[in-house]
C-alpha positions in Angstrom: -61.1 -35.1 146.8 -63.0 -38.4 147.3 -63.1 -41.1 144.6 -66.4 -42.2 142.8 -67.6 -44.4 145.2 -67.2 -42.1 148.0 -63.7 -43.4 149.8 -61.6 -40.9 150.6 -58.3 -40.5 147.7 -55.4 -41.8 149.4 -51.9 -41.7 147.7 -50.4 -44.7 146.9 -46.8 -43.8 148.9 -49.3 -42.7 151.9 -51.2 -46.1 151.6 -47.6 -48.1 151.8 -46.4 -46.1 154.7 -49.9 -46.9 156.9 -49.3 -50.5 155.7 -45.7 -50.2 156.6 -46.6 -48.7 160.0 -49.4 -51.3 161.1 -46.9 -54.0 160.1 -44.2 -52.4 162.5 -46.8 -52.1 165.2 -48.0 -55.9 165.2 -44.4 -57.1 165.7 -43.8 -54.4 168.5 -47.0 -54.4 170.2 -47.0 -51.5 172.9 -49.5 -52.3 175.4 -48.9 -56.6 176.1 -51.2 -57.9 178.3 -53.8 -55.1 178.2 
């Protein structure tokens, strides 16, 4: 299902986990020096 202006409907607990996720990644960044 999409919402009215066309975004894709993303649930609320999935939205905190990417934001959750991306958070973790920027204090552990993976590839340093890249």
């Amino acid at each position: 299902d999409e919402t009215v202006d066309g975004r894709p409907l993303i649930p609320k607990s999935a939205l905190a986990e990417m934001v959750r996720l991306e958070k973790n990644f920027r204090k552990h960044p993976e590839s340093e020096g890249e």
